[in-house]
N, C-alpha and C positions, 0 to 999 in steps of 0.2 A: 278272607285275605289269604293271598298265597305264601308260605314260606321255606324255603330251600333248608335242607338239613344236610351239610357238607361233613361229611363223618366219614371215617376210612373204615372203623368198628362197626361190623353189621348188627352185631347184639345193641349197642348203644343206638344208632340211629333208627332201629325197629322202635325199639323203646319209645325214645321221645316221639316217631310219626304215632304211636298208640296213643302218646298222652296228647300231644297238639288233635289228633282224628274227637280224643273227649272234650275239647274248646270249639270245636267247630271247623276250627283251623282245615285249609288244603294243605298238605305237604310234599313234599318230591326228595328225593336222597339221590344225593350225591357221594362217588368215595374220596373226592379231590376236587381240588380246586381249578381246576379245567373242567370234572364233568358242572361245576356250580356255574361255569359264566356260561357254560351252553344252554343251562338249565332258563339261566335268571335271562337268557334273550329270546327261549318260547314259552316260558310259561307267565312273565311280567310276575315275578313277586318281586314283594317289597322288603320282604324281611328275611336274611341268612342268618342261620345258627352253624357255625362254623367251629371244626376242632382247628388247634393250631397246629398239629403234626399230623401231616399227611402226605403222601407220596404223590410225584409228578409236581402239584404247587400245594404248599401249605398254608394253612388260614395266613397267617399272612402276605404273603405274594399274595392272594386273593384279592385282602383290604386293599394294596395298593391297585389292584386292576381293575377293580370296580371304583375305584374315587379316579380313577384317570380317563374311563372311557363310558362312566355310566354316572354323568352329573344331573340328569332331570330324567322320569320321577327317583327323588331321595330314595335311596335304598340301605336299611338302616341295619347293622352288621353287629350280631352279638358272636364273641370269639368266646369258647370252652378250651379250660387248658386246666394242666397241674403243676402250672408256672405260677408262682405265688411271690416274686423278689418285687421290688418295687420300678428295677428297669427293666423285666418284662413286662409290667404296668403301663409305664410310660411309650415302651416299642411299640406295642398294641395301637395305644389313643395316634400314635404319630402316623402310626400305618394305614388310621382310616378308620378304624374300631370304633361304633360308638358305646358298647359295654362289653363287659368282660367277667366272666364266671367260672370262678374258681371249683377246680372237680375235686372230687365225689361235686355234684351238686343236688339241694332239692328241687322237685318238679314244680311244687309251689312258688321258688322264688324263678325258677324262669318262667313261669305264667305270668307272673309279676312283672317280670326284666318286656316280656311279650305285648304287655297292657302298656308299658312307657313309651316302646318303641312305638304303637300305633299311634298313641298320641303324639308323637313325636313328627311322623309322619304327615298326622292330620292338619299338624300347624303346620309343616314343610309345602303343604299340598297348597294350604290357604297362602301363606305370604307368597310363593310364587303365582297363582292366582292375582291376586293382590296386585303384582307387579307387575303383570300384564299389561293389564285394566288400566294403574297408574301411565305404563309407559304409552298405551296406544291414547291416554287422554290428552299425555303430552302432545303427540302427532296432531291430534285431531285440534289441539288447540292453535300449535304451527298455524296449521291449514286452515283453520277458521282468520286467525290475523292476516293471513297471504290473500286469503279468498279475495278480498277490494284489487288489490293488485294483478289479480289474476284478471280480474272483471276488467279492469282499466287493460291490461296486456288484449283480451279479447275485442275490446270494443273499439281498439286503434285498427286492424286488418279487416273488423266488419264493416267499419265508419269508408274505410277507401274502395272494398269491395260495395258498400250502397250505391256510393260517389259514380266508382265507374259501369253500374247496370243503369243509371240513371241519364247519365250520360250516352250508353250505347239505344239506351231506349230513344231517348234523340233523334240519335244517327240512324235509326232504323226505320223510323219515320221519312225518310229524307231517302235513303234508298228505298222504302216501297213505291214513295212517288217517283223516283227516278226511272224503278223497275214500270212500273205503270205507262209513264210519258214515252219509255224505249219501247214498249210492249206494240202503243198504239202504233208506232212508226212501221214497227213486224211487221203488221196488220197487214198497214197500206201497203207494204212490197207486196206482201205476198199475193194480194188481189191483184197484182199483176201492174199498181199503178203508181208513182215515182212521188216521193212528199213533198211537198210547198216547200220552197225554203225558209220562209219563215217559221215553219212549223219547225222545223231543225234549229233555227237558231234559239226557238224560246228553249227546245230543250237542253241546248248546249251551254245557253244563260243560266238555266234551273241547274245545270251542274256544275257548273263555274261559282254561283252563288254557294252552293250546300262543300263546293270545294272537294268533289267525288276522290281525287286524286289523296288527299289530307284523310278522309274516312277507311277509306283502302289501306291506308298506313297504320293508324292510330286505334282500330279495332282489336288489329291483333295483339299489340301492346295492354289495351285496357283488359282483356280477356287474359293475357299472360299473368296481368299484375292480379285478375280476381283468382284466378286459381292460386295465386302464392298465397295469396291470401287464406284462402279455405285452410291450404295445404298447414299455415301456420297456425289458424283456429286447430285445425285438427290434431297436431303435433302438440298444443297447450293441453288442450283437453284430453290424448290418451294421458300426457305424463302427470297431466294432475290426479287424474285417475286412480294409476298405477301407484303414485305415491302415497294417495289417501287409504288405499288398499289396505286390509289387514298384511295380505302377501301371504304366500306359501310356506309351511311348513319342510318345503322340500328344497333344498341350496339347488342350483345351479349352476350352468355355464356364462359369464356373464364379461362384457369389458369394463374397464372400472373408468377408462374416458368417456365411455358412454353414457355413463351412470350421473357422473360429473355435469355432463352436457344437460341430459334432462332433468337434473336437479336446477341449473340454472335456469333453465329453459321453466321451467318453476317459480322460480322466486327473482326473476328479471326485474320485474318493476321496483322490487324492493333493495334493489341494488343498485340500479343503472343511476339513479340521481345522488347516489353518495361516493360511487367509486366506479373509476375503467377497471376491466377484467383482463388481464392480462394472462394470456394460457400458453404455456409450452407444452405440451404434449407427445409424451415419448411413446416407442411402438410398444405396445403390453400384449401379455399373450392372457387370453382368458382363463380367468379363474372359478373354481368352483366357491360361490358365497349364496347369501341372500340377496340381490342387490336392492329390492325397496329397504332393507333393514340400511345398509348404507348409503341408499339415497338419503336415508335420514340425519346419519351422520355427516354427510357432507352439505344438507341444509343447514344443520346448525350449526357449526364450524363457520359456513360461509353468513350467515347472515349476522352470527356475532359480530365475526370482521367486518361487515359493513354498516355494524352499532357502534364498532369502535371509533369511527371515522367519524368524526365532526362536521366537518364540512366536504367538499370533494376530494377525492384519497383515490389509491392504488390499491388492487387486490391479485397479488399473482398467484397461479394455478400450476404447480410444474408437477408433470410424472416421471418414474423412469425406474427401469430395474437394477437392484442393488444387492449382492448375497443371495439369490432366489428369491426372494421379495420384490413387491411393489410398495415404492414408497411413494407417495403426495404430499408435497409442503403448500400452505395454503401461509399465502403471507397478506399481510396488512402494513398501511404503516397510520395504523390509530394511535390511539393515547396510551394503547400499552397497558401492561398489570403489573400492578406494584409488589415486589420481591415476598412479600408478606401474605399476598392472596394468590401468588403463583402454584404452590402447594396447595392450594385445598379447590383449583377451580373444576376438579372431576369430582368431587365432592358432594353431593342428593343435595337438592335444596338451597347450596350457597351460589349466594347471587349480588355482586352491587351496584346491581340495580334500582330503581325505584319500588318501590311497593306497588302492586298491580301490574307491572312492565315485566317481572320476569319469575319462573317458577323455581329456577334451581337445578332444573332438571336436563336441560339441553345438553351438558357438555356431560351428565352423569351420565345419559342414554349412552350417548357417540360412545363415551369410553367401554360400557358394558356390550355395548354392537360387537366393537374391534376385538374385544377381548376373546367374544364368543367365537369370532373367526383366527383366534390365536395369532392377532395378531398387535401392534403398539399403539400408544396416541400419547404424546408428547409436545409441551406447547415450552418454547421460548419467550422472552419478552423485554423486553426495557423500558421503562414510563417514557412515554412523549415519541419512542422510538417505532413503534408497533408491534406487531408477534407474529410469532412463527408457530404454527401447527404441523407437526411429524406424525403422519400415520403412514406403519407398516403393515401391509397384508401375505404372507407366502404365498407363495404360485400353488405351491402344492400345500393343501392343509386340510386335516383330517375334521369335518366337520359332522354333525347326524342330523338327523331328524329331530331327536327331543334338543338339539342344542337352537333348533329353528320355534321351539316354543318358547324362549325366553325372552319374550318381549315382541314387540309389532315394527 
Protein backbone atom coordinates (compact mmCIF):
# COMPACT_ATOMS: atom_id res chain seq x y z
CA UNK A 1 0.00 0.00 0.00
CA UNK A 2 1.07 3.39 -0.80
CA UNK A 3 1.15 6.04 1.91
CA UNK A 4 1.94 9.88 1.56
CA UNK A 5 3.92 11.40 4.55
CA UNK A 6 2.93 15.29 4.63
CA UNK A 7 5.68 16.53 7.08
CA UNK A 8 7.25 20.08 6.68
CA UNK A 9 10.27 18.33 9.33
CA UNK A 10 12.68 16.53 7.17
CA UNK A 11 14.25 14.80 10.41
CA UNK A 12 10.63 13.53 11.20
CA UNK A 13 9.35 12.51 7.87
CA UNK A 14 12.85 10.42 7.06
CA UNK A 15 12.12 8.90 10.23
CA UNK A 16 8.80 7.52 9.93
CA UNK A 17 9.55 6.60 5.65
CA UNK A 18 12.44 4.41 7.60
CA UNK A 19 9.86 2.91 10.00
CA UNK A 20 6.82 2.54 7.29
CA UNK A 21 10.06 1.06 4.48
CA UNK A 22 10.33 -1.81 7.86
CA UNK A 23 6.34 -2.79 7.38
CA UNK A 24 6.69 -3.09 3.88
CA UNK A 25 4.92 0.12 3.44
CA UNK A 26 5.69 2.47 -0.12
CA UNK A 27 6.01 5.85 0.99
CA UNK A 28 6.44 9.36 -0.65
CA UNK A 29 7.06 12.79 1.42
CA UNK A 30 5.70 15.63 1.21
CA UNK A 31 6.69 19.16 2.91
CA UNK A 32 2.91 20.54 2.59
CA UNK A 33 -0.12 20.16 1.77
CA UNK A 34 -0.02 21.04 -1.94
CA UNK A 35 2.95 18.95 -2.60
CA UNK A 36 0.34 15.83 -0.77
CA UNK A 37 -2.57 16.38 -3.27
CA UNK A 38 -0.06 16.27 -6.17
CA UNK A 39 1.30 13.48 -4.62
CA UNK A 40 -2.04 11.53 -3.75
CA UNK A 41 -3.12 12.08 -7.73
CA UNK A 42 0.16 10.06 -9.25
CA UNK A 43 0.95 7.94 -6.89
CA UNK A 44 -2.91 6.55 -5.90
CA UNK A 45 -2.29 6.13 -2.06
CA UNK A 46 -4.73 5.49 0.13
CA UNK A 47 -3.30 6.45 3.28
CA UNK A 48 -1.84 10.25 4.59
CA UNK A 49 0.08 10.78 7.55
CA UNK A 50 -0.18 14.34 7.87
CA UNK A 51 1.45 17.15 10.39
CA UNK A 52 -1.10 19.79 11.20
CA UNK A 53 1.35 22.79 10.74
CA UNK A 54 2.82 23.43 7.76
CA UNK A 55 3.46 26.02 5.23
CA UNK A 56 1.62 27.04 1.93
CA UNK A 57 -1.57 24.34 3.37
CA UNK A 58 -1.62 22.74 6.51
CA UNK A 59 -2.89 19.34 7.51
CA UNK A 60 -5.88 20.69 7.77
CA UNK A 61 -6.78 22.69 4.69
CA UNK A 62 -5.58 19.29 3.32
CA UNK A 63 -8.41 17.17 5.22
CA UNK A 64 -10.82 19.48 3.74
CA UNK A 65 -9.27 19.06 0.06
CA UNK A 66 -9.25 15.76 -0.05
CA UNK A 67 -12.91 15.00 1.44
CA UNK A 68 -14.22 17.72 -1.33
CA UNK A 69 -12.49 16.60 -4.44
CA UNK A 70 -11.28 12.87 -3.63
CA UNK A 71 -14.57 10.88 -2.57
CA UNK A 72 -13.87 7.22 -4.27
CA UNK A 73 -11.17 5.21 -3.51
CA UNK A 74 -11.56 6.29 0.38
CA UNK A 75 -8.47 7.95 1.45
CA UNK A 76 -8.01 7.55 4.94
CA UNK A 77 -6.01 10.60 6.77
CA UNK A 78 -4.17 10.32 10.02
CA UNK A 79 -3.34 14.07 11.31
CA UNK A 80 0.07 14.37 13.97
CA UNK A 81 0.03 17.28 15.96
CA UNK A 82 1.02 18.76 19.71
CA UNK A 83 -2.40 19.96 19.89
CA UNK A 84 -3.88 18.05 22.66
CA UNK A 85 -7.41 20.59 23.77
CA UNK A 86 -10.41 18.78 23.18
CA UNK A 87 -11.42 21.45 20.16
CA UNK A 88 -8.54 20.88 18.35
CA UNK A 89 -9.94 17.13 18.65
CA UNK A 90 -13.12 17.95 17.42
CA UNK A 91 -11.64 20.57 14.27
CA UNK A 92 -9.60 17.73 13.16
CA UNK A 93 -12.60 14.77 12.90
CA UNK A 94 -14.81 17.99 11.40
CA UNK A 95 -12.14 18.73 8.76
CA UNK A 96 -12.14 15.25 7.48
CA UNK A 97 -9.56 13.37 9.86
CA UNK A 98 -10.20 9.92 10.47
CA UNK A 99 -7.45 9.77 13.41
CA UNK A 100 -5.32 11.82 15.19
CA UNK A 101 -2.04 11.38 17.13
CA UNK A 102 -0.80 13.26 19.59
CA UNK A 103 3.35 14.05 19.42
CA UNK A 104 6.09 12.97 20.80
CA UNK A 105 4.26 9.77 19.27
CA UNK A 106 5.28 5.98 19.54
CA UNK A 107 6.13 4.16 16.14
CA UNK A 108 4.29 1.25 17.46
CA UNK A 109 1.03 2.87 18.07
CA UNK A 110 1.06 4.33 14.41
CA UNK A 111 1.76 1.02 13.00
CA UNK A 112 -1.21 0.25 14.98
CA UNK A 113 -3.30 3.60 13.93
CA UNK A 114 -1.84 2.15 10.04
CA UNK A 115 -3.29 -1.57 10.52
CA UNK A 116 -6.98 0.21 11.28
CA UNK A 117 -6.83 2.56 8.61
CA UNK A 118 -6.29 -0.49 6.10
CA UNK A 119 -8.96 -2.13 7.49
CA UNK A 120 -10.81 0.62 7.29
CA UNK A 121 -10.23 1.04 3.86
CA UNK A 122 -10.73 -2.80 3.11
CA UNK A 123 -14.44 -2.38 4.28
CA UNK A 124 -14.65 1.05 2.30
CA UNK A 125 -13.40 -0.85 -0.91
CA UNK A 126 -16.07 -3.77 -0.12
CA UNK A 127 -19.35 -1.81 0.57
CA UNK A 128 -18.69 0.51 -2.38
CA UNK A 129 -18.24 -2.79 -4.43
CA UNK A 130 -21.29 -3.97 -2.78
CA UNK A 131 -23.10 -0.89 -4.15
CA UNK A 132 -22.26 -1.24 -7.49
CA UNK A 133 -23.33 -4.79 -7.98
CA UNK A 134 -26.65 -3.77 -5.80
CA UNK A 135 -27.31 -0.59 -8.02
CA UNK A 136 -26.64 -2.21 -11.53
CA UNK A 137 -28.97 -5.31 -10.14
CA UNK A 138 -31.56 -2.68 -9.67
CA UNK A 139 -31.04 -1.52 -13.63
CA UNK A 140 -30.86 -4.91 -14.65
CA UNK A 141 -33.92 -5.82 -12.93
CA UNK A 142 -35.82 -2.27 -14.56
CA UNK A 143 -34.92 -3.98 -17.69
CA UNK A 144 -35.83 -7.31 -17.27
CA UNK A 145 -39.69 -6.03 -16.13
CA UNK A 146 -39.58 -3.51 -19.43
CA UNK A 147 -38.09 -6.37 -21.67
CA UNK A 148 -42.30 -7.80 -22.52
CA UNK A 149 -42.86 -4.30 -23.26
CA UNK A 150 -40.11 -3.69 -25.19
CA UNK A 151 -40.90 -7.01 -27.08
CA UNK A 152 -44.52 -5.86 -27.56
CA UNK A 153 -43.00 -1.97 -28.77
CA UNK A 154 -40.95 -4.23 -31.37
CA UNK A 155 -43.34 -6.55 -32.82
CA UNK A 156 -45.94 -3.57 -33.58
CA UNK A 157 -43.39 -1.95 -36.56
CA UNK A 158 -42.11 -5.64 -37.46
CA UNK A 159 -46.08 -6.95 -37.75
CA UNK A 160 -46.65 -3.70 -40.43
CA UNK A 161 -43.35 -3.88 -42.04
CA UNK A 162 -44.33 -8.18 -42.70
CA UNK A 163 -47.82 -6.76 -43.80
CA UNK A 164 -46.36 -4.42 -46.38
CA UNK A 165 -43.38 -6.90 -47.98
CA UNK A 166 -46.26 -9.13 -48.33
CA UNK A 167 -48.19 -7.16 -49.81
CA UNK A 168 -45.55 -5.64 -52.37
CA UNK A 169 -44.66 -9.30 -53.08
CA UNK A 170 -48.17 -9.23 -54.59
CA UNK A 171 -47.69 -6.27 -56.57
CA UNK A 172 -44.61 -7.47 -57.82
CA UNK A 173 -45.96 -10.36 -59.31
CA UNK A 174 -48.41 -8.33 -61.19
CA UNK A 175 -45.71 -6.04 -62.56
CA UNK A 176 -43.53 -8.77 -63.71
CA UNK A 177 -46.46 -10.01 -65.84
CA UNK A 178 -47.21 -6.60 -66.88
CA UNK A 179 -43.31 -6.06 -67.62
CA UNK A 180 -43.65 -9.47 -69.68
CA UNK A 181 -47.04 -8.77 -71.60
CA UNK A 182 -45.39 -4.96 -72.58
CA UNK A 183 -42.00 -6.70 -73.32
CA UNK A 184 -43.89 -9.06 -76.00
CA UNK A 185 -45.48 -6.13 -77.62
CA UNK A 186 -41.42 -4.45 -77.91
CA UNK A 187 -40.83 -7.58 -79.69
CA UNK A 188 -43.44 -7.29 -82.23
CA UNK A 189 -42.41 -3.39 -83.14
CA UNK A 190 -39.26 -3.96 -83.29
CA UNK A 191 -39.55 -6.92 -86.00
CA UNK A 192 -40.64 -4.34 -87.96
CA UNK A 193 -44.40 -5.61 -87.58
CA UNK A 194 -47.60 -3.48 -85.99
CA UNK A 195 -49.65 -5.68 -82.95
CA UNK A 196 -53.14 -7.16 -83.22
CA UNK A 197 -55.35 -5.13 -81.61
CA UNK A 198 -56.53 -7.40 -79.66
CA UNK A 199 -53.33 -8.18 -78.40
CA UNK A 200 -53.25 -4.46 -76.92
CA UNK A 201 -56.44 -4.58 -75.42
CA UNK A 202 -55.83 -7.93 -73.34
CA UNK A 203 -52.93 -5.99 -72.21
CA UNK A 204 -54.57 -2.84 -71.35
CA UNK A 205 -57.41 -5.14 -69.49
CA UNK A 206 -54.46 -7.00 -67.62
CA UNK A 207 -53.54 -3.39 -66.39
CA UNK A 208 -56.80 -2.12 -65.74
CA UNK A 209 -57.55 -5.38 -63.67
CA UNK A 210 -54.08 -5.29 -61.39
CA UNK A 211 -54.92 -1.20 -61.56
CA UNK A 212 -51.13 -0.30 -62.69
CA UNK A 213 -51.95 3.33 -62.00
CA UNK A 214 -52.94 2.35 -57.87
CA UNK A 215 -49.49 0.20 -57.71
CA UNK A 216 -47.32 3.11 -59.09
CA UNK A 217 -48.86 5.11 -56.05
CA UNK A 218 -49.05 2.75 -53.15
CA UNK A 219 -45.40 1.14 -53.51
CA UNK A 220 -43.72 3.97 -52.66
CA UNK A 221 -45.83 4.73 -49.63
CA UNK A 222 -45.58 0.91 -48.39
CA UNK A 223 -41.65 1.15 -48.70
CA UNK A 224 -41.79 4.66 -46.93
CA UNK A 225 -43.82 3.02 -44.03
CA UNK A 226 -41.21 -0.32 -44.05
CA UNK A 227 -38.29 1.91 -43.54
CA UNK A 228 -39.92 3.89 -40.70
CA UNK A 229 -40.44 0.92 -39.52
CA UNK A 230 -36.83 -0.48 -39.26
CA UNK A 231 -35.73 3.09 -38.56
CA UNK A 232 -38.13 2.72 -35.27
CA UNK A 233 -36.89 -1.11 -34.47
CA UNK A 234 -33.57 0.26 -34.69
CA UNK A 235 -33.98 3.54 -32.49
CA UNK A 236 -35.64 0.83 -29.69
CA UNK A 237 -32.98 -1.32 -29.88
CA UNK A 238 -29.86 1.15 -29.71
CA UNK A 239 -31.56 2.84 -26.66
CA UNK A 240 -32.37 -0.28 -25.10
CA UNK A 241 -28.88 -1.02 -25.52
CA UNK A 242 -27.36 2.02 -24.37
CA UNK A 243 -29.60 1.90 -21.33
CA UNK A 244 -28.92 -1.80 -20.23
CA UNK A 245 -25.18 -0.77 -20.57
CA UNK A 246 -23.01 -0.73 -17.66
CA UNK A 247 -21.84 2.93 -19.33
CA UNK A 248 -18.73 4.66 -19.01
CA UNK A 249 -16.76 5.62 -16.38
CA UNK A 250 -16.02 8.89 -18.33
CA UNK A 251 -18.91 11.88 -18.13
CA UNK A 252 -19.55 13.53 -21.20
CA UNK A 253 -21.12 16.00 -23.39
CA UNK A 254 -24.63 15.08 -23.50
CA UNK A 255 -28.54 16.88 -23.98
CA UNK A 256 -30.68 16.09 -21.15
CA UNK A 257 -34.04 16.17 -23.74
CA UNK A 258 -32.32 13.81 -25.28
CA UNK A 259 -31.81 11.69 -22.70
CA UNK A 260 -35.55 12.00 -21.67
CA UNK A 261 -36.52 11.18 -25.18
CA UNK A 262 -34.69 7.76 -25.24
CA UNK A 263 -35.63 6.92 -21.92
CA UNK A 264 -39.14 7.00 -23.00
CA UNK A 265 -38.45 5.76 -26.28
CA UNK A 266 -37.67 2.84 -23.53
CA UNK A 267 -40.26 2.40 -21.50
CA UNK A 268 -43.25 3.51 -24.03
CA UNK A 269 -45.36 0.56 -23.63
CA UNK A 270 -45.29 0.70 -20.10
CA UNK A 271 -46.57 4.02 -20.15
CA UNK A 272 -48.64 4.76 -23.13
CA UNK A 273 -51.80 2.63 -21.53
CA UNK A 274 -51.78 4.50 -18.10
CA UNK A 275 -51.11 8.12 -19.14
CA UNK A 276 -50.66 10.98 -22.33
CA UNK A 277 -47.03 12.35 -22.05
CA UNK A 278 -47.27 15.71 -22.18
CA UNK A 279 -43.58 17.36 -22.98
CA UNK A 280 -42.61 21.03 -22.92
CA UNK A 281 -39.33 21.19 -23.72
CA UNK A 282 -37.06 24.11 -23.44
CA UNK A 283 -33.71 24.99 -25.51
CA UNK A 284 -30.79 23.40 -22.97
CA UNK A 285 -27.21 23.80 -23.60
CA UNK A 286 -25.25 20.40 -23.11
CA UNK A 287 -23.92 19.45 -20.16
CA UNK A 288 -21.17 17.47 -19.00
CA UNK A 289 -22.79 14.08 -16.94
CA UNK A 290 -23.08 10.39 -17.33
CA UNK A 291 -26.24 10.26 -19.32
CA UNK A 292 -27.08 6.34 -19.04
CA UNK A 293 -26.52 7.07 -15.26
CA UNK A 294 -29.54 9.45 -15.79
CA UNK A 295 -31.40 7.77 -18.11
CA UNK A 296 -31.93 5.78 -15.27
CA UNK A 297 -33.09 8.33 -13.08
CA UNK A 298 -35.59 9.60 -15.35
CA UNK A 299 -36.75 5.83 -15.87
CA UNK A 300 -37.71 5.67 -12.43
CA UNK A 301 -39.15 8.86 -11.69
CA UNK A 302 -41.25 8.31 -14.94
CA UNK A 303 -42.40 5.01 -14.53
CA UNK A 304 -43.37 5.43 -10.82
CA UNK A 305 -45.57 8.32 -12.10
CA UNK A 306 -47.18 5.96 -14.27
CA UNK A 307 -47.72 3.39 -10.98
CA UNK A 308 -49.11 6.18 -9.53
CA UNK A 309 -51.94 6.47 -11.94
CA UNK A 310 -54.73 4.17 -11.49
CA UNK A 311 -56.56 4.39 -14.38
CA UNK A 312 -55.72 6.83 -17.42
CA UNK A 313 -53.79 9.98 -16.11
CA UNK A 314 -51.40 12.81 -17.37
CA UNK A 315 -47.64 12.90 -17.13
CA UNK A 316 -45.94 16.18 -17.91
CA UNK A 317 -42.26 16.58 -18.89
CA UNK A 318 -41.08 20.34 -18.65
CA UNK A 319 -37.45 21.62 -18.96
CA UNK A 320 -35.75 24.83 -18.80
CA UNK A 321 -32.80 26.84 -17.53
CA UNK A 322 -33.09 28.43 -14.00
CA UNK A 323 -29.87 30.12 -11.98
CA UNK A 324 -27.20 28.07 -14.33
CA UNK A 325 -29.02 25.03 -13.91
CA UNK A 326 -31.26 22.64 -15.54
CA UNK A 327 -34.12 21.89 -14.02
CA UNK A 328 -37.03 18.89 -15.02
CA UNK A 329 -40.35 18.82 -13.28
CA UNK A 330 -41.96 15.56 -14.10
CA UNK A 331 -45.60 15.77 -12.91
CA UNK A 332 -48.28 13.11 -12.40
CA UNK A 333 -51.61 13.55 -11.12
CA UNK A 334 -51.70 9.85 -9.43
CA UNK A 335 -52.80 9.13 -5.92
CA UNK A 336 -50.10 11.09 -4.42
CA UNK A 337 -47.94 10.25 -1.20
CA UNK A 338 -49.11 10.74 2.09
CA UNK A 339 -47.33 13.70 4.13
CA UNK A 340 -45.91 10.78 6.45
CA UNK A 341 -43.97 8.81 3.63
CA UNK A 342 -42.98 12.01 1.77
CA UNK A 343 -39.70 12.18 3.79
CA UNK A 344 -38.31 9.04 3.70
CA UNK A 345 -39.20 8.04 -0.18
CA UNK A 346 -35.20 8.60 -1.24
CA UNK A 347 -34.73 6.29 1.42
CA UNK A 348 -32.83 2.39 0.28
CA UNK A 349 -35.40 -0.01 0.49
CA UNK A 350 -38.72 1.90 1.54
CA UNK A 351 -41.35 1.10 -0.74
CA UNK A 352 -45.36 0.87 -0.37
CA UNK A 353 -45.67 -1.19 -2.56
CA UNK A 354 -46.60 -4.71 -2.64
CA UNK A 355 -44.20 -7.46 -1.62
CA UNK A 356 -42.47 -8.61 -4.85
CA UNK A 357 -43.73 -5.43 -6.87
CA UNK A 358 -40.93 -3.18 -5.72
CA UNK A 359 -37.32 -3.25 -4.23
CA UNK A 360 -36.85 0.15 -2.51
CA UNK A 361 -34.29 1.03 -4.45
CA UNK A 362 -35.54 3.24 -7.62
CA UNK A 363 -35.98 6.49 -6.20
CA UNK A 364 -32.68 5.77 -3.65
CA UNK A 365 -30.63 5.23 -7.16
CA UNK A 366 -32.20 8.55 -8.85
CA UNK A 367 -31.32 10.51 -5.82
CA UNK A 368 -27.53 9.03 -5.31
CA UNK A 369 -27.20 9.74 -9.57
CA UNK A 370 -28.22 13.51 -8.96
CA UNK A 371 -26.20 13.87 -6.23
CA UNK A 372 -23.19 12.56 -7.87
CA UNK A 373 -23.70 15.10 -10.49
CA UNK A 374 -24.14 17.83 -7.76
CA UNK A 375 -26.97 18.34 -8.37
CA UNK A 376 -31.05 18.20 -6.46
CA UNK A 377 -34.20 15.73 -6.57
CA UNK A 378 -37.01 17.07 -4.81
CA UNK A 379 -40.65 15.51 -4.85
CA UNK A 380 -43.91 17.37 -3.89
CA UNK A 381 -47.29 15.83 -3.43
CA UNK A 382 -50.83 15.81 -2.06
CA UNK A 383 -52.89 12.50 -1.72
CA UNK A 384 -55.40 12.08 -4.46
CA UNK A 385 -53.68 15.35 -6.02
CA UNK A 386 -50.52 13.70 -7.70
CA UNK A 387 -46.64 14.89 -7.50
CA UNK A 388 -44.18 16.73 -8.42
CA UNK A 389 -40.54 15.71 -9.06
CA UNK A 390 -37.76 18.61 -9.07
CA UNK A 391 -34.46 17.71 -10.45
CA UNK A 392 -31.68 20.12 -10.62
CA UNK A 393 -28.44 19.67 -12.78
CA UNK A 394 -25.75 22.67 -13.28
CA UNK A 395 -24.68 23.44 -16.62
CA UNK A 396 -21.41 23.73 -15.31
CA UNK A 397 -20.33 21.04 -12.57
CA UNK A 398 -17.20 19.57 -11.64
CA UNK A 399 -17.57 15.87 -12.06
CA UNK A 400 -14.30 12.93 -12.27
CA UNK A 401 -13.92 9.76 -13.15
CA UNK A 402 -13.98 7.98 -9.81
CA UNK A 403 -17.36 9.87 -9.19
CA UNK A 404 -18.39 7.76 -12.54
CA UNK A 405 -17.75 4.45 -10.40
CA UNK A 406 -20.40 5.06 -8.12
CA UNK A 407 -22.97 2.97 -9.32
CA UNK A 408 -24.14 1.90 -13.14
Amino acid sequence: MNIIIAEDNPVSSKLMQKMLSKKNYNSYIAKDGKEALKLLKSTKSRIIISDWMMPEMDGISLCKEIRKNFSSPYIYIILLTSKSDIEDTVSAFDAGADDYIIKPFNPKELAARILAGKRTIELQDKYEKATVQLLHSEKMAAVGQLSAGIAHEINNPTGFVKSNLETMQGYLKDLIQAGKKLTSVLEINLNGKIPEKNHLEEIKAFLNQIDIDFLFQDIPDLLKDCIDGTNRIGKIVTDMKNFAHPGSNTSKLADINQCIESTLNVIWNDIKYKASVIKNYGTLPEINCFPQKLNQVFMNVLLNASQAIEEKGKISIKTYLKNQSIVIEITDNGHGITPENLPKIFDPFFTTKPIGKGTGLGLNVAYNIIKMHNGTINAKSKPGKGTLFLITLPIKSKITENDGKNGN
